[in-house]
Phi, psi and omega in degrees: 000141191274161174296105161314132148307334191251158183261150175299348200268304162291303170325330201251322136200078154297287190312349183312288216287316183284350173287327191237001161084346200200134162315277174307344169274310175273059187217302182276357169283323196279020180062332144354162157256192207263347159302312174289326146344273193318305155043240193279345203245323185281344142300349174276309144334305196285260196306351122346295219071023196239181193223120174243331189260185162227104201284147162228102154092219179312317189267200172200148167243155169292141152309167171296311195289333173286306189289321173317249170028311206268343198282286148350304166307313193289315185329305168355280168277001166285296158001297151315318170306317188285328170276004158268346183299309168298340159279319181281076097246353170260239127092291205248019164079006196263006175209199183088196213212166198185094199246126188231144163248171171182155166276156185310333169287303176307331177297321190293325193227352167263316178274353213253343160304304176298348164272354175254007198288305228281304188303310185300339190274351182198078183319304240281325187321107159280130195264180150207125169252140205222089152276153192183145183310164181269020183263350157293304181321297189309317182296299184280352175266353161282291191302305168130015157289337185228149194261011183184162156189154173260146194205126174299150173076216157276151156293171155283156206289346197247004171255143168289155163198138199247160151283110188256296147215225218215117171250171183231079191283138173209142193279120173251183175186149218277123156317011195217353164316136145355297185289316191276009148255015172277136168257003140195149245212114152247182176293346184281346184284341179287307174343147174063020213218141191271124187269084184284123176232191187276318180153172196273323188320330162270105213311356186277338169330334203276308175326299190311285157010311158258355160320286188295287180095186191315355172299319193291347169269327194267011159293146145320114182235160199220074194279132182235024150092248214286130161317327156309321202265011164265312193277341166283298175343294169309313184279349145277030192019053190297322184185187167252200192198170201226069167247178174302136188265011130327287183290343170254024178308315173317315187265324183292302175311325193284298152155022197294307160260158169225156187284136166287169184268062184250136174266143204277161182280144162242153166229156183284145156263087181230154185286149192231149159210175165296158155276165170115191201239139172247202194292162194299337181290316189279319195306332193299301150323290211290348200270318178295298164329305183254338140117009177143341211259171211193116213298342176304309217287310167122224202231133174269142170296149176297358182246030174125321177259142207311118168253007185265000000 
């Protein structure tokens, strides 16, 4: 598209001049003098190439070519108008976007407070959220498709990261399971017992691992991707499994799963962005999240420490 010759400065008034006819009126509504007017319109001509006014005395009318012109000219500047209306209003939180990830434990129990916290504080927002494990998530907050995520484990080394708290992965099994009549239990006792887990792709996996210990390569395992669809496994009594004890609370109190006697992982829950500062929408979301902390601040470790 070619580049205007003209400045929005000539547009506003040539449009002045063609609303009120007279030089000198249209110079004190723009505050101007009526030299800089004239100007401005005769450089608004020029880069056109058209004759838009006609001097009649004291005033001046439009050309046939003028008024087609002025009509154009005002659409314009509404067209401006509208698009500082919409940065002071992304500007003042009443409009805009808000693109979030989160892993499937964070979507269930972690994030959906904070969004509604964001929503009753700013209606105008449009959300979008994208779950998806977190070494994907990490991957599009690098690129720059999602403007934040919660996410288990680690970040990426080029990513901000906040520690936001702690999950508790625990080993279960179907109550009437084998493993869930032993009252004490090594990793070695799993041998011969089917594991379900999620896929190497998921960070909880690294946890477990360490959960288990050299046990975790040689059990039988059965990867089912999304922690739901492991945990209806465990509770049809397919095998045992390594979820979040947040998610299996329910099932542990009815008495549908039972805990093993294995000691459990912890893992960080943390919020992740690019550094530097982005748009007023994200900076908002990130302050609420994290409570304050700000991409300046540098990047936190899963064990706390300042790592920029």
């Amino acid at each position: 598209m070619r580049k205007p010759a003209y400045t929005l400065e000539q547009l506003r008034s040539f449009v002045a001049v063609a609303e009120t006819e007279h030089i000198s009126r249209a110079a004190a509504s723009l505050y101007l003098t009526q030299g800089a007017v004239t100007q401005q319109v005769r450089h608004f001509e020029r880069a056109v190439g058209l004759q838009l006014l006609e001097r009649d005395g004291r005033r001046v009318r439009l050309t046939d070519a003028g008024r087609a012109l002025a009509e154009a000219c005002r659409a314009a500047l509404r067209s401006v108008e509208v698009m500082d209306d919409t940065a002071q209003a992304m500007k003042e939180l009443q409009a805009g976007s808000l693109h979030v990830g989160a892993s499937p434990t964070c979507a269930t129990y972690y994030l959906p407070p904070h969004l509604a916290e964001f929503t009753r504080r700013h209606p105008g927002i449009k959300l979008n959220v994208l779950v998806e494990p977190s070494a994907e998530l990490n991957r599009r907050v690098v690129a720059g498709t999602l403007d934040c995520a919660i996410i288990e484990g680690a970040s990426f080394p080029e990513l901000t990261a906040v520690e936001l708290t702690q999950d508790e992965l625990v080993v279960v099994a179907h109550r009437k399971h084998p493993l869930s009549q032993l009252r004490r239990m090594t990793p070695a006792d799993l041998v011969g017992h089917l594991y379900l887990g999620r896929g190497s792709e998921w960070s909880a996996e690294r946890t477990v691992r360490d959960m288990l210990g050299e046990v975790y390569d040689t059990i039988d395992a059965l990867n089912l991707g999304h922690p739901e669809y492991v945990r209806a496994a465990a509770i049809a009594g397919l095998g045992f499994a390594a979820l979040p004890k947040r998610a299996v609370a329910a099932d542990l109190q009815s008495g549908q799963l039972r805990r093993l006697p294995i000691p459990p992982g912890v893992r960080p829950i943390i919020a992740v962005r690019r550094k530097g500062h982005g748009g007023p929408v994200q900076e908002a979301f990130w302050a609420q999240l994290t409570g304050g902390e700000t991409p300046a601040s540098g990047t936190i470790s899963t064990d706390g420490r300042d790592k920029s």
